[in-house]
One Martini backbone bead per residue (centre of mass of N, CA, C, O) as a GRO file, in nm:
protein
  212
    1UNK     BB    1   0.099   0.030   0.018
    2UNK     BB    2   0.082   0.347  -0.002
    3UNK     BB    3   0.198   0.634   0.191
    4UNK     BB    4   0.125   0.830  -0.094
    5UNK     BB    5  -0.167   1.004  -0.282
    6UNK     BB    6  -0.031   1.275  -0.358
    7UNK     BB    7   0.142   1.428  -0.667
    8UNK     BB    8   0.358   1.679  -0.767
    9UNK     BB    9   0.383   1.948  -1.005
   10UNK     BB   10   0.608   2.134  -1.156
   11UNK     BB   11   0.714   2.272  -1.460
   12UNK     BB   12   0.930   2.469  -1.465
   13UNK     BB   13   1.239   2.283  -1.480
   14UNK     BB   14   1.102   1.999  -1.447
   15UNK     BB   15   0.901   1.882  -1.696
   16UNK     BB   16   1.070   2.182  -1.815
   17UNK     BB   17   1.218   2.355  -2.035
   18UNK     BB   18   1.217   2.640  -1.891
   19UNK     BB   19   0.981   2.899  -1.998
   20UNK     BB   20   0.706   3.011  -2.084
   21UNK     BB   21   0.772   3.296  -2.141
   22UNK     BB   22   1.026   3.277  -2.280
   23UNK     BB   23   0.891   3.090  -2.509
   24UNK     BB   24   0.682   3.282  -2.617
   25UNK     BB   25   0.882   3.525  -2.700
   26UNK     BB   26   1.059   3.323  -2.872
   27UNK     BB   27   0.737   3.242  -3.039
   28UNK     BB   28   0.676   3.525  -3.162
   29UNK     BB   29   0.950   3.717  -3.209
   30UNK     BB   30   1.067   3.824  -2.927
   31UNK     BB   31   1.283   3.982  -2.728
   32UNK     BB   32   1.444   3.834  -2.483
   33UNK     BB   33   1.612   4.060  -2.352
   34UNK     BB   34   1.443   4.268  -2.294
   35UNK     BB   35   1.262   4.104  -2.138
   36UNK     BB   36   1.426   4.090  -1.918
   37UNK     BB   37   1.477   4.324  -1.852
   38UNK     BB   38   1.183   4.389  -1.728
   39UNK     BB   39   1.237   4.106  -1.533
   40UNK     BB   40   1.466   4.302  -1.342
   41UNK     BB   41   1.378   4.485  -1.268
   42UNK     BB   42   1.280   4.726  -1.046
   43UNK     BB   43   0.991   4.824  -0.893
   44UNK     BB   44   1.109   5.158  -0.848
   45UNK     BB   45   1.122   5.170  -1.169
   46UNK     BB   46   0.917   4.913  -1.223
   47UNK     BB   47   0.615   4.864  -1.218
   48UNK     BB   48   0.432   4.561  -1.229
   49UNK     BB   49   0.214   4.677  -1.425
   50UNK     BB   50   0.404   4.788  -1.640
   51UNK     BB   51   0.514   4.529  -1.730
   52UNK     BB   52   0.285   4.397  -1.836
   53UNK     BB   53   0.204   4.621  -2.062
   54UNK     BB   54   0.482   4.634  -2.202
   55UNK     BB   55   0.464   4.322  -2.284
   56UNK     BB   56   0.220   4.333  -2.445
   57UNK     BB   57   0.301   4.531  -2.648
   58UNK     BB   58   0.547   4.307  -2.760
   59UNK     BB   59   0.377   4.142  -2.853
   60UNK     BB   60   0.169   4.222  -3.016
   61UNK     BB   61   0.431   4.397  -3.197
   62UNK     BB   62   0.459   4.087  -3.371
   63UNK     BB   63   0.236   3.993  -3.458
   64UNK     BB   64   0.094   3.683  -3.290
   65UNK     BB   65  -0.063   3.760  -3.063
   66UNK     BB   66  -0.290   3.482  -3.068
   67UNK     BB   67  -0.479   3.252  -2.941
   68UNK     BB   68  -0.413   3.042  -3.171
   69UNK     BB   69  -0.078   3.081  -3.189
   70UNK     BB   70  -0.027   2.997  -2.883
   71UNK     BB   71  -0.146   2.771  -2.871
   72UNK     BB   72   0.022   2.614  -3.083
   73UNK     BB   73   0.278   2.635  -2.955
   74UNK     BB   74   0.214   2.489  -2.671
   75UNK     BB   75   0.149   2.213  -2.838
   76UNK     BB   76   0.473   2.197  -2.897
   77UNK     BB   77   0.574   2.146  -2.611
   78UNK     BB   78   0.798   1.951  -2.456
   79UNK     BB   79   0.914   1.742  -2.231
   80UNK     BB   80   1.104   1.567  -2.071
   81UNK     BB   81   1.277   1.309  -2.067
   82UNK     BB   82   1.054   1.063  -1.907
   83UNK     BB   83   0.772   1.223  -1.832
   84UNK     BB   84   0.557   1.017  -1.918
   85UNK     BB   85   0.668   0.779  -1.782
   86UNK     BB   86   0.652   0.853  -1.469
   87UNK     BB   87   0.321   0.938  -1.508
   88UNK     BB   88   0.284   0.623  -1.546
   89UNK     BB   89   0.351   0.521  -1.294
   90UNK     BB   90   0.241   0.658  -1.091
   91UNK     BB   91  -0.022   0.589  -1.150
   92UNK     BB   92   0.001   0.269  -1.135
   93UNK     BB   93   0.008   0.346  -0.822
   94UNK     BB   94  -0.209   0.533  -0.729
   95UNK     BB   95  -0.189   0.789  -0.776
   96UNK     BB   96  -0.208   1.115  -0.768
   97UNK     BB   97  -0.177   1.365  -1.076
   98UNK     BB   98  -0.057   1.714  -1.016
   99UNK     BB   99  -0.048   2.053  -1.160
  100UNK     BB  100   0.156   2.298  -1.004
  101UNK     BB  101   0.157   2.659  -1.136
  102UNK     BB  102   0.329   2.963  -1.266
  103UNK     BB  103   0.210   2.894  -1.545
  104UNK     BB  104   0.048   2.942  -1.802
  105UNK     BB  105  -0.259   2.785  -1.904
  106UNK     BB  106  -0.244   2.686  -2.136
  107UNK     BB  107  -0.011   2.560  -2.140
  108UNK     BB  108  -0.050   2.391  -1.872
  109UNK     BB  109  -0.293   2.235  -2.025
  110UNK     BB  110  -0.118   2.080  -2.247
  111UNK     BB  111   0.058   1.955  -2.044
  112UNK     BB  112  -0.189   1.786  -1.932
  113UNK     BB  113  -0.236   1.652  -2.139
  114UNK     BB  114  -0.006   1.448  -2.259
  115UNK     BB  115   0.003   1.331  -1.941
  116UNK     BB  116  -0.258   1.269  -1.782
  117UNK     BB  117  -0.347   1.458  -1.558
  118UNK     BB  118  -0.571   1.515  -1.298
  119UNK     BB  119  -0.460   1.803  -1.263
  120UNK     BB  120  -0.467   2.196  -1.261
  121UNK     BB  121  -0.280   2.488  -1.202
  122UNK     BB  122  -0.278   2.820  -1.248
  123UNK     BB  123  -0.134   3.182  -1.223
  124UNK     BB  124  -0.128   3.236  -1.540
  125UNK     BB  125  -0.286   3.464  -1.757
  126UNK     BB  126  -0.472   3.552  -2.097
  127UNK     BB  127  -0.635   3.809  -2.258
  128UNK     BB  128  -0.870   3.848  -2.507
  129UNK     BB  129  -1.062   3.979  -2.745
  130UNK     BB  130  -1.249   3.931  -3.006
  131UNK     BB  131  -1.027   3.854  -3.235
  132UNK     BB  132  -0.795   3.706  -3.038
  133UNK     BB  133  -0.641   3.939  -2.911
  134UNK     BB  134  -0.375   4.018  -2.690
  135UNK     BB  135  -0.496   4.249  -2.394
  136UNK     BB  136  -0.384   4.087  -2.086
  137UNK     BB  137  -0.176   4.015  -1.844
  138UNK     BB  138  -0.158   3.772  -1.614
  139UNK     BB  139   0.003   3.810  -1.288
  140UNK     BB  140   0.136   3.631  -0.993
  141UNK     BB  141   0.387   3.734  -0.781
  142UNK     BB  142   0.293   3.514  -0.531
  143UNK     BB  143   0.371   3.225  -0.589
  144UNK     BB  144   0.408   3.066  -0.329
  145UNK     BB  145   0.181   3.100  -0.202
  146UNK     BB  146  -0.039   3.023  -0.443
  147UNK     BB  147   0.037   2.742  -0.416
  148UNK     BB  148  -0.051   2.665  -0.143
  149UNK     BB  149  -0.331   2.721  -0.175
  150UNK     BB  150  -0.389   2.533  -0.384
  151UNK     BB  151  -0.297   2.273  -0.220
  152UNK     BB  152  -0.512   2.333  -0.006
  153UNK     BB  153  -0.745   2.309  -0.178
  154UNK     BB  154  -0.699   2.003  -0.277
  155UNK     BB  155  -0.691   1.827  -0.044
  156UNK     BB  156  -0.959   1.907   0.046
  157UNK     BB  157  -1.141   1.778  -0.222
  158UNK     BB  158  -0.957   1.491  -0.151
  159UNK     BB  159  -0.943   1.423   0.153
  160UNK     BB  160  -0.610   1.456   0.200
  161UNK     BB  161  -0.322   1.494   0.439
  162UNK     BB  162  -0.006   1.687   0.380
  163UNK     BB  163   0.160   1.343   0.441
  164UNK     BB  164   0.070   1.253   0.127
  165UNK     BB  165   0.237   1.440   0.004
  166UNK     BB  166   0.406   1.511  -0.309
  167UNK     BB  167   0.655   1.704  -0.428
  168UNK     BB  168   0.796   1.851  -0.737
  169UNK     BB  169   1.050   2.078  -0.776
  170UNK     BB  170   1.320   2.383  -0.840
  171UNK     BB  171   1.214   2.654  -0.734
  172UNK     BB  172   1.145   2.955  -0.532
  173UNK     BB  173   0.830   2.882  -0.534
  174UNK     BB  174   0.852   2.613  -0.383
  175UNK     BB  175   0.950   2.700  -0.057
  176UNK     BB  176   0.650   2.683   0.082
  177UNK     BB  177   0.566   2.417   0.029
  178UNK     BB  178   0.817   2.286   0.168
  179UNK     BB  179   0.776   2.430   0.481
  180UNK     BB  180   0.472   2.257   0.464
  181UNK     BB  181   0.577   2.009   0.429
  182UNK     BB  182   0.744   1.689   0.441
  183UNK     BB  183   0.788   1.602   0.087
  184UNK     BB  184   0.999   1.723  -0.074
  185UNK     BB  185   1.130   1.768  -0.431
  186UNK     BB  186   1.449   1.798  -0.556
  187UNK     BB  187   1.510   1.900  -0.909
  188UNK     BB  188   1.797   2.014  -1.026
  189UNK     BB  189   1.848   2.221  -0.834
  190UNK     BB  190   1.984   2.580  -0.768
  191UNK     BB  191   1.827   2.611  -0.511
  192UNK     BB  192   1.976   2.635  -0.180
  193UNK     BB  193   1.708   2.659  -0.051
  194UNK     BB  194   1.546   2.417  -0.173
  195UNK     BB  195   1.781   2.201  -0.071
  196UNK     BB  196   1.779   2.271   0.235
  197UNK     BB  197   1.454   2.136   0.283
  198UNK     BB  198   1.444   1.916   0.123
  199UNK     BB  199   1.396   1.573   0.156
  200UNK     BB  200   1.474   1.557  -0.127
  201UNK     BB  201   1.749   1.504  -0.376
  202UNK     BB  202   1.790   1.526  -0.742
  203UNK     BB  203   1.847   1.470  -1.112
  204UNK     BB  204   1.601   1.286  -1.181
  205UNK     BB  205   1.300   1.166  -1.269
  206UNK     BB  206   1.356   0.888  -1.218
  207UNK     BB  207   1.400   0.830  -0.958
  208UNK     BB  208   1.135   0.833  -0.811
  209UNK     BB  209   1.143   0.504  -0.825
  210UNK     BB  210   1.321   0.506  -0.527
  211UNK     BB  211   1.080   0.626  -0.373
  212UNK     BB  212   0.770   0.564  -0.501
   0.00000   0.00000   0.00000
């Protein structure tokens, strides 16, 4: 019988190489550069909604930015090798298996898809106008508080307590739930802070198999 009921995974950097907001830029052909200079101002300099706004601009004048063309690039990003066999394996042991992200719905909806997992949160999403043309970006800015809320209501829904949970993240977003969980998996992280709270540390999305 199983420890654990219900496994959960962060996307970006764990499922997937890259970041959706990065993947994006480069698949609209908008300068990741700029990208980059606008996400690492500071708020004194540039506050956060000014950056959504920015960022909406340069997509926008692309000619690309169509609630069509995104959905179609994003059906196109495929995980790292592994991770379907490794959530069919979950499965297969009859684990729960959700996605908790702070990347795009899109996205994450179309990785949800892929992989065959029983349902996903996503915490950034598009709003597009009646022709179909992204109209404004939602982000929010406290993904990792977001996660855990998200995840305590997850539990709750399925009935099973935060013991039985196992996470798999890799970056500073998932340090919250980290430090509510008992059962943290950092994979391949470059974060000493999630690394040094999490249950295991692993380098590869196969190990799980010696885990789990």
């Amino acid at each position: 019988m199983n420890k654990f009921k219900l496994v959960c995974f962060d996307i970006d950097g764990t499922l997937v190489d890259g970041t959706s907001w990065f993947l994006l830029t480069e698949g609209l052909g908008c300068s990741l550069k700029k990208h980059v200079k606008i996400y690492r101002a500071k708020r004194e300099k540039i506050p956060f909604l000014k950056k959504e706004r920015m960022l909406t601009k340069m997509y926008r004048e692309s000619g690309n930015a169509t609630q069509k063309f995104i959905r179609e690039f994003f059906s196109k990003v495929k995980p790292k090798s592994g991770t379907k066999e490794i959530i069919s394996y979950l499965k297969k042991k009859r684990y729960k298996v959700y996605l908790i992200s702070g990347a795009i719905d899109i996205y994450v909806e179309e990785i949800a898809k892929k992989l065959t997992v029983d349902g996903f949160y996503a915490n950034s999403s598009l709003k597009f106008d009646k022709n179909g043309v992204l109209k404004k970006i939602y982000y929010k800015n406290d993904q990792g508080e977001i996660k855990l809320k998200q995840l305590n209501k997850l539990i709750k829904k399925l009935g099973i307590n935060l013991n039985k949970v196992v996470f798999v993240g890799d970056s500073e977003n998932d340090i919250a739930i980290f430090k509510e969980i008992k059962h943290g998996i950092a994979v391949n992280s470059s974060s000493e802070g999630l690394r040094g709270i999490a249950w295991k540390n692993i380098n590869s999305l196969g190990q799980l198999k010696d885990i789990l």
